[in-house]
C-alpha positions in Angstrom: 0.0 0.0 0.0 1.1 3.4 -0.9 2.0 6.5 1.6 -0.4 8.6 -0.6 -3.2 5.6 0.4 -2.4 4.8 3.8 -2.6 8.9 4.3 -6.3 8.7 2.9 -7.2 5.9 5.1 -5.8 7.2 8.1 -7.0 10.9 7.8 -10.4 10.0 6.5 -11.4 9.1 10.3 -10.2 12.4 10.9 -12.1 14.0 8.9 -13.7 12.1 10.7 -39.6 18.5 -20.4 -38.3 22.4 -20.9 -38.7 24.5 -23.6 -35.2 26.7 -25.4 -33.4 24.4 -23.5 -29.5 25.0 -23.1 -26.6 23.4 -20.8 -26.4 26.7 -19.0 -23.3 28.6 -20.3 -22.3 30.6 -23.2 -19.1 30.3 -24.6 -18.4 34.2 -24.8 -16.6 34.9 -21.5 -15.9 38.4 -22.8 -15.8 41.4 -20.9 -19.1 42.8 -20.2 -19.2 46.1 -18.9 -21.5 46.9 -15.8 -22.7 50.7 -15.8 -20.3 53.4 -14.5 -17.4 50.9 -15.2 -14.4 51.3 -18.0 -12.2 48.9 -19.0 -9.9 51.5 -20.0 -6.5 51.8 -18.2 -5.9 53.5 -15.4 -8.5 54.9 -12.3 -11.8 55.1 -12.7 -13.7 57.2 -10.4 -16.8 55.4 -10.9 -14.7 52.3 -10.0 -14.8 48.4 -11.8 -16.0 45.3 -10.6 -13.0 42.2 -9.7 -13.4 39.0 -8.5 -11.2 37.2 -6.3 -10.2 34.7 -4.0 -9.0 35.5 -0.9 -8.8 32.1 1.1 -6.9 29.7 -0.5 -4.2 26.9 0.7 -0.6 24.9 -0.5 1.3 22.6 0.4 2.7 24.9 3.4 -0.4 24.2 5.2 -0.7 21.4 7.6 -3.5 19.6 6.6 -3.3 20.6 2.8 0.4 18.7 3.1 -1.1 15.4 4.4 -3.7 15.3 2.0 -1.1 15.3 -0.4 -0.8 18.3 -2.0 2.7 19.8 -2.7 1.6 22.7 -5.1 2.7 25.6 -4.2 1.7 29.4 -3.9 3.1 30.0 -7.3 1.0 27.3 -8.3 -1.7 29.1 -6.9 -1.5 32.5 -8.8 -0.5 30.2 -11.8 -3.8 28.8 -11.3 -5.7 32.3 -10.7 -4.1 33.4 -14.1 -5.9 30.9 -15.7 -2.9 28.4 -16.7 -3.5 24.5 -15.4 -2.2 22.5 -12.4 -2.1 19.5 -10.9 -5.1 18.4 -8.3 -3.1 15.9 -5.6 -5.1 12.6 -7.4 -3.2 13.4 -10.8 -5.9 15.2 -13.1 -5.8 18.7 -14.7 -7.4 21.7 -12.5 -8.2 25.0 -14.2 -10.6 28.2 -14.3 -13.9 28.0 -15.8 -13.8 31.7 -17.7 -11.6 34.5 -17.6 -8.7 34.8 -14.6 -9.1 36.3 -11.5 -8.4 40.2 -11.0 -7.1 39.0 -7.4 -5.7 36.4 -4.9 -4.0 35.9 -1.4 -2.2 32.4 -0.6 -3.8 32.2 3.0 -1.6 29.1 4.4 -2.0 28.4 7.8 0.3 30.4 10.3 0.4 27.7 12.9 3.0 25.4 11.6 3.7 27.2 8.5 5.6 24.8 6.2 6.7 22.1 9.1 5.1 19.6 7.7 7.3 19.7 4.6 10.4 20.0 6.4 9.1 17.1 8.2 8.9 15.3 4.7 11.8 16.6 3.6 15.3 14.1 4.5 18.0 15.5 6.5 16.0 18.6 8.2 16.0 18.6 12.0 12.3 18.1 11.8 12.5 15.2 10.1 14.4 13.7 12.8 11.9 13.7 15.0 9.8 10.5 16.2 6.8 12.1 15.6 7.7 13.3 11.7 9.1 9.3 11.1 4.9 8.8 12.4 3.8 10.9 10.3 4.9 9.6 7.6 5.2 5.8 8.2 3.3 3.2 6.6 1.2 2.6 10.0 -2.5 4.4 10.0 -2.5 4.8 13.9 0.8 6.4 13.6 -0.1 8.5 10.8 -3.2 9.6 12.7 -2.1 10.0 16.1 0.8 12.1 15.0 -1.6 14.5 13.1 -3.6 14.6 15.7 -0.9 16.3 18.0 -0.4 19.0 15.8 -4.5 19.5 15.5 -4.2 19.6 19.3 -2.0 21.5 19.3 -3.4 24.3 16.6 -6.4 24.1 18.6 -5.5 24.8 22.1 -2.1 27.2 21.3 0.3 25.3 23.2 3.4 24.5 21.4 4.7 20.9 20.5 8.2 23.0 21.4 10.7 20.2 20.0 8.2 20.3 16.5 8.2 23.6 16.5 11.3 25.7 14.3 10.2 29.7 14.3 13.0 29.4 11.4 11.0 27.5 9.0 8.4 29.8 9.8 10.0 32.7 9.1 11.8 31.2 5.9 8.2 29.9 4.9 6.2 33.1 5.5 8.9 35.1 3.4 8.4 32.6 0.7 5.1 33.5 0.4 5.6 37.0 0.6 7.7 36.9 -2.1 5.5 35.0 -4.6 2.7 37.5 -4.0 5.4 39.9 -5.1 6.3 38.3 -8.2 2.7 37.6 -9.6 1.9 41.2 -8.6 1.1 42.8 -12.1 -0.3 46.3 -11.0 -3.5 47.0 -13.3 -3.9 43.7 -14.5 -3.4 41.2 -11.4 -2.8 41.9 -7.8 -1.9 39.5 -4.8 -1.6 40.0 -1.4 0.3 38.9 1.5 -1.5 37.0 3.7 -2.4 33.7 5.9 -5.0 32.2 8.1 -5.3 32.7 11.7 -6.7 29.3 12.7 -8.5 29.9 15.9 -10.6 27.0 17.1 -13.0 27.1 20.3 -13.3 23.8 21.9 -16.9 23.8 23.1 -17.8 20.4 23.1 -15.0 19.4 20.8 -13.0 16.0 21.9 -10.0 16.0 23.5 -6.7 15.6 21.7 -8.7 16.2 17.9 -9.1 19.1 16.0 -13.0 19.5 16.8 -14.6 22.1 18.2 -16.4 26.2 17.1 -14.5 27.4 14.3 -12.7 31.1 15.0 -10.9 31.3 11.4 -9.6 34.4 10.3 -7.6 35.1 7.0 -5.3 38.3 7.5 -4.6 40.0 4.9 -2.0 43.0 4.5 -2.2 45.9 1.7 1.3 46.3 1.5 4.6 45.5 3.7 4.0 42.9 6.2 5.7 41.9 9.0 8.4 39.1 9.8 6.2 36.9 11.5 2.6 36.6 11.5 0.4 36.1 14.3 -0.8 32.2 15.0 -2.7 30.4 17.5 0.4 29.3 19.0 0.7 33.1 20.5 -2.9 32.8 20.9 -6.3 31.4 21.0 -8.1 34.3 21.2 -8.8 36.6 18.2 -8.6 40.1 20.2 -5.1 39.1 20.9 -5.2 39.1 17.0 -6.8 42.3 16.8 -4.5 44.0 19.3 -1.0 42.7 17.3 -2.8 44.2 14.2 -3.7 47.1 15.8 0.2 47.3 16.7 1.7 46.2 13.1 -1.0 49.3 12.0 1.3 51.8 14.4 4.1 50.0 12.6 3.3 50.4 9.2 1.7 47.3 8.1 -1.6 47.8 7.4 -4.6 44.4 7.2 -7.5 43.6 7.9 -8.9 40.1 9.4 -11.9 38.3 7.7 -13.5 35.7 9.9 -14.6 32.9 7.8 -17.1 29.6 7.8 -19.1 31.3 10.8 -21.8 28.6 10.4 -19.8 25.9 12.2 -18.4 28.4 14.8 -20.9 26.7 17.6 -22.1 30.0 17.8 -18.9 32.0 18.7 -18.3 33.4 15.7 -21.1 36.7 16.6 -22.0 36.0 20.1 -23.1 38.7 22.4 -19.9 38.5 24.7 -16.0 38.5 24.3 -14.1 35.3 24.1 -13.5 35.2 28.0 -17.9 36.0 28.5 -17.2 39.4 29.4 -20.2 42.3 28.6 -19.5 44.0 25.0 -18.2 47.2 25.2 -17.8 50.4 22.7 -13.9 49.6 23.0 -14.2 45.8 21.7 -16.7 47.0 19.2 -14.4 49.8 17.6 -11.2 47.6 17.8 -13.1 44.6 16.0 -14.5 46.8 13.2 -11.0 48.6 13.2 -9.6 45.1 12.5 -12.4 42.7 10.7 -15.2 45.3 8.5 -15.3 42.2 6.0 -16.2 38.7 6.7 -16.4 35.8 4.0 -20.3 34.7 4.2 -19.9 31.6 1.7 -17.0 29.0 0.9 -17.0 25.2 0.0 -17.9 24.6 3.6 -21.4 26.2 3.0 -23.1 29.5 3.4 -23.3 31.7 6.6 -25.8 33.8 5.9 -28.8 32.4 7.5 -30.8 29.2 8.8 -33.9 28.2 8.0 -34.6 27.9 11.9 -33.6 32.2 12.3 -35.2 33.1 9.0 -38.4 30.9 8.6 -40.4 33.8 6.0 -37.2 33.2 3.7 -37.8 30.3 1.0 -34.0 30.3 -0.1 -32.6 30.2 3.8 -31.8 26.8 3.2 -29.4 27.4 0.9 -25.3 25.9 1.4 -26.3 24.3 4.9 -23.5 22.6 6.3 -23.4 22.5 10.1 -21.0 19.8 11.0 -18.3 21.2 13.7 -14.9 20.8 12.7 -13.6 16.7 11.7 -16.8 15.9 14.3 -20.4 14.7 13.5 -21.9 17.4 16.0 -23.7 19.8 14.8 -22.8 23.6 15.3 -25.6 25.5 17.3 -27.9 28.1 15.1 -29.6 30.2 17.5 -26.3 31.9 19.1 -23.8 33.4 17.0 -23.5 31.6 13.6 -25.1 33.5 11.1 -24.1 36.7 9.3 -28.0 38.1 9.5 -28.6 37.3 13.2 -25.0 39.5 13.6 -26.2 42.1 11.5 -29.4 42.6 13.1 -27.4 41.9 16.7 -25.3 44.9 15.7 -27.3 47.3 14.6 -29.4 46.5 18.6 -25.9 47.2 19.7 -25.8 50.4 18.6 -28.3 51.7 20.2 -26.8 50.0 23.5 -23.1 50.7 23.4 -23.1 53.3 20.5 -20.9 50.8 18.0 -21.7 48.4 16.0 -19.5 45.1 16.4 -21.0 43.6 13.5 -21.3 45.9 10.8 -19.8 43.8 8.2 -18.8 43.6 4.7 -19.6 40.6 2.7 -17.1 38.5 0.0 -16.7 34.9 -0.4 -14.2 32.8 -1.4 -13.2 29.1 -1.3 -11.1 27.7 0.7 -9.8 25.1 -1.5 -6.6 23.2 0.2 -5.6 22.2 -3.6 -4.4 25.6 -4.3 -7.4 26.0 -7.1 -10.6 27.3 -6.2 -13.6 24.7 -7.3 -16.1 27.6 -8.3 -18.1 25.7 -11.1 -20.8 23.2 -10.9 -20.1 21.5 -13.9 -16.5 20.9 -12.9 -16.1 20.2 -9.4 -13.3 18.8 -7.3 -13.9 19.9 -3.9 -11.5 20.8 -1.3 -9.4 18.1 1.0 -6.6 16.9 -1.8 -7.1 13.0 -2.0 -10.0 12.4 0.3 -12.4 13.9 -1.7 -10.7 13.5 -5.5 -13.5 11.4 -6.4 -17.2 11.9 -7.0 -17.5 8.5 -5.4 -15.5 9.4 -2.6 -17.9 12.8 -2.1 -20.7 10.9 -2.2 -22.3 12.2 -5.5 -22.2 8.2 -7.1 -22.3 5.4 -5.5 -19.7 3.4 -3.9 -18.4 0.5 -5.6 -19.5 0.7 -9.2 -23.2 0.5 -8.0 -26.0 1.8 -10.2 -28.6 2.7 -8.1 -28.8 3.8 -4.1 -30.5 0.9 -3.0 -28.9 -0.2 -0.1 -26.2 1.7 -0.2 -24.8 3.2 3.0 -22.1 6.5 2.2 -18.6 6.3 4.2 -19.2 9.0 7.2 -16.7 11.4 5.4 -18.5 11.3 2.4 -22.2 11.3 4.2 -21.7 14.0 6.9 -19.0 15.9 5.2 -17.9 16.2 1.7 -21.4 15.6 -0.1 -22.9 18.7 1.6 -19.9 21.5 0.3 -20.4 23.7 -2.3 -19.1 24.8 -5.1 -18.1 28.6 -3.7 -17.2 31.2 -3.7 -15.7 34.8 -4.9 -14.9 37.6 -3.3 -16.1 40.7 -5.5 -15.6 44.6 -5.1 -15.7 47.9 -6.2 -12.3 49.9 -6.9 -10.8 52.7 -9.1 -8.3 50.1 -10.2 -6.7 47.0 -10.0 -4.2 47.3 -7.5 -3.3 46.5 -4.0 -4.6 49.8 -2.7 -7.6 50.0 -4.5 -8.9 46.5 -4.0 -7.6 46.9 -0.3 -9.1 50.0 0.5 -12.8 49.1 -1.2 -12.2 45.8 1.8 -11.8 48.3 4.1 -15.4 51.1 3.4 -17.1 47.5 3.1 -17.5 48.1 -1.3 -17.8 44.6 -1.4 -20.1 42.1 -2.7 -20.2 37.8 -2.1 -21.1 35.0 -4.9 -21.6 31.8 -4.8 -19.2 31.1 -8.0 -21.0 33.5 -10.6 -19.5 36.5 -11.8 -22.8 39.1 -12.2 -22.1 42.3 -11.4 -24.7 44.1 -8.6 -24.2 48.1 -7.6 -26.4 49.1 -4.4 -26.5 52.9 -4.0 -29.0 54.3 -0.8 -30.1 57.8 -0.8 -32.4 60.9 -0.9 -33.5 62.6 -3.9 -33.3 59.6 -6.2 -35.6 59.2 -8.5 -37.0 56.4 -11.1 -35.1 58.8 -13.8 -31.8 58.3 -12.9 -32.4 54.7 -14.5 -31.7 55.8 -17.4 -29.5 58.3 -17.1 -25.9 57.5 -18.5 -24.9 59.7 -15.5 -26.7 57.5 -12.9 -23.7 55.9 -11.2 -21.7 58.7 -11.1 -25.0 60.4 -9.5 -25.6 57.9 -6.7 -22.0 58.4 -5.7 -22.5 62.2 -5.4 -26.0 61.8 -4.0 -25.7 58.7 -1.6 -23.3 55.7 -0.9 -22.6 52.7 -2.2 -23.3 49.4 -0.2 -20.6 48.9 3.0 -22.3 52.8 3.5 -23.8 54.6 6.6 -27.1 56.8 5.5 -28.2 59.4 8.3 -31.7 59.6 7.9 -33.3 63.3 7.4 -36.5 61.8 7.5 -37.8 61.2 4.7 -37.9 57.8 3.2 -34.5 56.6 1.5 -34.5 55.1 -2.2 -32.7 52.4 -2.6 -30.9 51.8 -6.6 -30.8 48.1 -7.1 -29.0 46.7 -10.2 -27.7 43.2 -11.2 -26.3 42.0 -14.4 -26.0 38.7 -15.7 -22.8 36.3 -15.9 -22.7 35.3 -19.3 -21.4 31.7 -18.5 -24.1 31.5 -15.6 -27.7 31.1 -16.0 -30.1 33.9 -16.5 -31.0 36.1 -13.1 -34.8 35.1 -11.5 -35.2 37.9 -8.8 -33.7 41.1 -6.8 -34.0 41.1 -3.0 -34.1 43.1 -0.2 -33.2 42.1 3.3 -33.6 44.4 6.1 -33.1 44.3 9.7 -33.9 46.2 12.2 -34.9 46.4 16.1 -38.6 47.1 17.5 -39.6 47.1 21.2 -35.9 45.8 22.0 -36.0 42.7 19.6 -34.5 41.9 16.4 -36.4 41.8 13.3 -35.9 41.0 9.6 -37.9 41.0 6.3 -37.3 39.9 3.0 -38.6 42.2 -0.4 -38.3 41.2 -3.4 -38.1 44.2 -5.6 -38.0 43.1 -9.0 -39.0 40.0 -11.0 -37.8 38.8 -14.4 -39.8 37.9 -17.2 -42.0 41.1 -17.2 -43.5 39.8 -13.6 -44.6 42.3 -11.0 -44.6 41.6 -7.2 -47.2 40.5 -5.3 -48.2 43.1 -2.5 -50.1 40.4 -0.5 -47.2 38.2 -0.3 -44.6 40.4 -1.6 -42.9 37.7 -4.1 -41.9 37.6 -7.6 -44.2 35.0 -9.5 -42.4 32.0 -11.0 -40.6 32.8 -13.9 -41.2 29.1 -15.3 -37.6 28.2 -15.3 -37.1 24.8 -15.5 -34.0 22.2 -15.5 -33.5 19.2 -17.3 -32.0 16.3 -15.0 -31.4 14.1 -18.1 -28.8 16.5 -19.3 -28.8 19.4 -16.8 -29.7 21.7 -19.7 -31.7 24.7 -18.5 -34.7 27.0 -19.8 -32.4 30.0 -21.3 -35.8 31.9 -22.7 -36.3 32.4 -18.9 -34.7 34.2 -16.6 -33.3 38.1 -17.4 -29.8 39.3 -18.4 -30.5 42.7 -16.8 -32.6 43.7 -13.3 -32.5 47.5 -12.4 -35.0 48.9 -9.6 -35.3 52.1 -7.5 -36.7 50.6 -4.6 -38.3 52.8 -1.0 -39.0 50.7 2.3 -42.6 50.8 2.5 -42.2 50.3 6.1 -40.2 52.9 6.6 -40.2 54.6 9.8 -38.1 58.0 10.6 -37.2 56.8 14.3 -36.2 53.3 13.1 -32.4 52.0 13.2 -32.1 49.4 10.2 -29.6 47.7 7.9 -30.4 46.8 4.1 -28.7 44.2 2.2 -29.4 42.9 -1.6 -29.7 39.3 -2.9 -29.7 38.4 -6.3 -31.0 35.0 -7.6 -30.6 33.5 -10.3 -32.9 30.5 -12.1 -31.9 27.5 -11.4 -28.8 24.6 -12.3 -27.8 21.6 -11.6 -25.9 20.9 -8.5 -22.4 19.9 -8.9 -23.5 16.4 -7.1 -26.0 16.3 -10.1 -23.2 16.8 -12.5 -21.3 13.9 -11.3 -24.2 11.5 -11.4 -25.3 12.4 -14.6 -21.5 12.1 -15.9 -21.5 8.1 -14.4 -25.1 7.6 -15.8 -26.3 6.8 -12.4 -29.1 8.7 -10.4 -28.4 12.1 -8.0 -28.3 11.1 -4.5 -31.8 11.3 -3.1 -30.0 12.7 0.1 -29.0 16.2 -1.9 -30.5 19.0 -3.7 -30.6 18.2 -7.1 -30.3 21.8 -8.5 -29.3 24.9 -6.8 -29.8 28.8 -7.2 -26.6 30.6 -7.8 -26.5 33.8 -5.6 -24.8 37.2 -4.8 -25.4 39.0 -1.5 -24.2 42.5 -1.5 -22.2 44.2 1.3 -25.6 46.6 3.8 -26.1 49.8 3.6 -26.7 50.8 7.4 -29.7 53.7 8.1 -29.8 55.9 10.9 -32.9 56.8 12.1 -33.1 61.3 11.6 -32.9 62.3 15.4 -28.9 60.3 15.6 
């Protein structure tokens, strides 16, 4: 048996009819241009859309390393310029469409790169009884031995003999210096950067890597620092905050993003500091001073609500996943978990401590560990290197060669895990140009938007004195701007009723957009509350005031072929939208959702590829999404 097998084996407990039918894409990826936007050279004030990645990991991360993945971060931006590489199980990985605008390597700081010295023959490391383990042909060994470092990660105390601050330091330069190479100012930019891999152990098991994930990618504009920050300096991310706030006085400006809230056993938001203490204006200013963004979707699922906090939304159940770190429990809901309970948490903050804690950005990304980002449905390859390589393996096809699901009972990895990921996400925003500052500083005022893997383009402007005219005015973006703010804004009410400019356009290789929505949230009487508009409909349909819904557009997908209705469905939705519950008094926060008709799932896409049924256990089809950054109101009187 093979190392590359044995590894598998060992870590797997760990991880422990329609009518104008298509398939779904065009083949023109060319450049479409969003109102406002240029694709000249050079700033534009009305700023462009790019996409990104911003969570993504090489062999210089622990548990990328075991899996078997030795590509490295210039494999990564090789990847995110559109060339190929290698997945870990031997086949070809490349972008669907056009490359990315923008990346960051995001390796894991804890252990940076000691598992490769570990690998590698005549390094001190490699001396060590644990690294001959790790590597042996023995599963306990191999498992036990990675266990110790997931320990280790997860409650900050060193393994001191496995741990070598010089292959830290030697590592983290590394990867400083490939974001400095691929760094093609106005056509490409990368950052510096790496994941702060905070777990809380809440009912996690001892000795494993279980427990409320705390994960935070950091991520610098410019210079960076000799070291970065890990979980083995500490487990808590104010700590975090406070070394950023001093690498700030320093010179080296970042910002955090928390990331995979939904299995963060409801930490991630919760109304308390790490050690239970009261929330005060202090915490709130340093956290927003350190973290305005957070990624709301990724391959591990979709943070932005549940079904059980949001029970008027029809699409909360989108990208569930719930399953606490390598563990079978489930992450609470009710607590902490979700990036809408936050938002509506924060803005019942302010009124309590005058701050809001909460007042995030959104992006996504994807997490991958196999340095390429599996954004396409057609074309997935998930996440964890060679546990996961195979659609039978991720539980889209039967084990075994079987051709139907009779009977057939999924390995736990596959069952509980890998089957329910997702094909996500990007990171999208709003900047002059395409450079580290730009990009860096649209993070920072929250200009920011999340997808699911699509590329459409959405603007959100709020304001006063907008009117149904400006949507056709050439000048209309330049306009908001002067008039009102974009979303990641603060509007001061002056009470009158604020418009809201809603605008979404269409991927070209995705399928046609369904619906624009409106999610507010807001406090009355002391509790939270939150409502979902839709505020404009494809397909010539109107909402419905008594249930305030787009009708069905009639979209439809073939499962035979996963070819899709493209008569259906609209290239372009524009709206000027006012809250007809507006009240002058009220605190609120407005956020925009775009839909678009539906696709097959990528678990879909495998079965139909091995002529065998989808799992009956998963969606078949799925609604690709966007979910812009808020726009926060304040009621007049503030």
């Amino acid at each position: 048996m093979t190392r590359n097998l044995l590894v598998c084996v060992a870590l797997g407990a760990l991880v422990a009819g329609c009518t104008a039918i298509d398939d779904g894409n065009t083949s023109d990826d060319s450049e479409i241009l969003a109102p406002g936007e240029s694709s000249a050279e050079g700033a534009n004030p009305n700023r462009n859309v790019y996409f990104g990645d911003l969570h993504i990991h090489t062999r210089n991360s622990f548990d990328a390393y075991i899996f078997n993945v030795r590509t490295t971060p210039d494999d990564a931006y090789k990847f995110g310029l559109g060339e190929t590489v290698k997945h870990p199980a031997g086949y070809d990985l490349k972008l669907e469409g056009p490359p990315l605008d923008f990346m960051a390597v995001t390796d894991h700081a804890a252990y940076l790169g000691h598992l490769p010295a570990m690998d590698t023959e005549g390094t001190e490391l490699s001396k060590l009884d644990m690294a001959k383990d790790m590597f042996s042909d023995d599963n306990d060994k191999i498992l036990a031995a990675f266990q110790l470092i997931g320990g280790s990660i997860r409650n900050g105390v060193k393994i001191e003999e496995a741990f070598d601050p010089k292959v830290t330091a030697s590592v983290w330069k590394d990867t400083i210096d490939a974001a400095d190479k691929y760094y093609k100012p106005g056509k490409f930019t990368t950052f510096a950067a790496y994941e702060y891999t905070a777990v809380r152990v809440t009912r996690g098991e001892e000795g494993g890597f279980a427990g409320g994930n705390l994960h935070r990618n950091v991520v610098f504009r410019g210079s960076a620092p000799d070291m970065p920050f890990s979980t083995l300096d500490s487990t808590n991310p104010e700590d975090l905050w406070t070394w950023m706030d001093e690498q700030r006085e320093a010179g080296n400006e970042s910002l955090a993003m928390p990331h995979n809230s939904n299995v963060s056993d409801g930490e991630m938001f919760k109304m308390e500091t790490y050690d239970g203490a009261p929330l005060t204006k202090e915490y709130a200013e340093q956290r927003m001073r350190n973290e305005p963004i957070v990624e709301m979707t990724q391959v591990k699922g979709t943070s932005e609500t549940h079904p059980s906090l949001s029970p008027n939304d029809e699409w909360a159940d989108f990208g569930i996943y719930d399953k606490l770190l390598s563990s079978p429990v489930a992450s609470k809901t009710d607590t902490g978990d979700y990036v809408r309970q936050a938002l509506a948490n924060g803005v019942k903050l302010m009124e309590t401590i005058g701050v809001n804690p909460f007042a995030f950005g959104l992006i996504g990304s994807s997490d991958t560990h196999v340095v390429g980002g599996s954004f396409d449905e057609k074309n997935f390859w998930s996440k964890v290197g060679i546990l996961d390589a195979s659609p039978e393996q991720r539980g889209s096809v039967p084990p075994g060669g079987a051709k139907t699901w009779e009977g057939v009972k999924l390995d736990p990895n596959a069952d509980l895990w890998f089957s329910r990921w997702g094909a996500s996400g990007f990171a999208a925003v709003w900047a002059e140009e395409n450079t580290r500052e730009s990009i860096f500083d649209a993070m920072r005022r929250k200009e920011t938007y999340a997808t699911t893997g699509t590329r459409l383009k959405v603007r959100f402007f709020g304001g006063f004195g907008f009117n149904e005219a400006m949507l056709d005015d050439p000048e209309m973006v330049s306009k908001a701007y002067a008039n009102g703010v974009p979303m990641g804004g603060d509007l001061i009410g002056n009470g009158e009723a604020p418009s809201f400019l809603v605008w979404a356009l269409r991927d070209p290789m995705s399928a046609p957009l369904q619906r624009l929505q409106v999610v507010k949230v807001w406090v009355e009487g002391g509790q939270t509350k939150e409502k979902l508009f839709d505020v404009a409909c494809s397909d010539g349909g109107t909402v419905d005031p008594a249930t305030g819904r787009c009708p069905d557009n009639g979209a439809k997908v073939d499962l035979s072929n996963c070819a899709i209705s493209q008569d259906k469905g609209a290239p372009e939705l524009k709206t000027m939208w006012t809250d007809p519950e507006y009240k002058s008094d009220q605190r609120a926060s407005y956020y925009v959702r775009v839909l678009e008709n539906p696709v097959c799932r990528w678990s879909t896409w495998d079965a139909l590829r091995a002529n065998v049924p989808p799992n009956p256990k998963l969606p078949k089809t799925i609604q690709e999404r966007a979910w812009t950054s808020p726009i926060w109101l304040a009621p007049s009187e503030a």
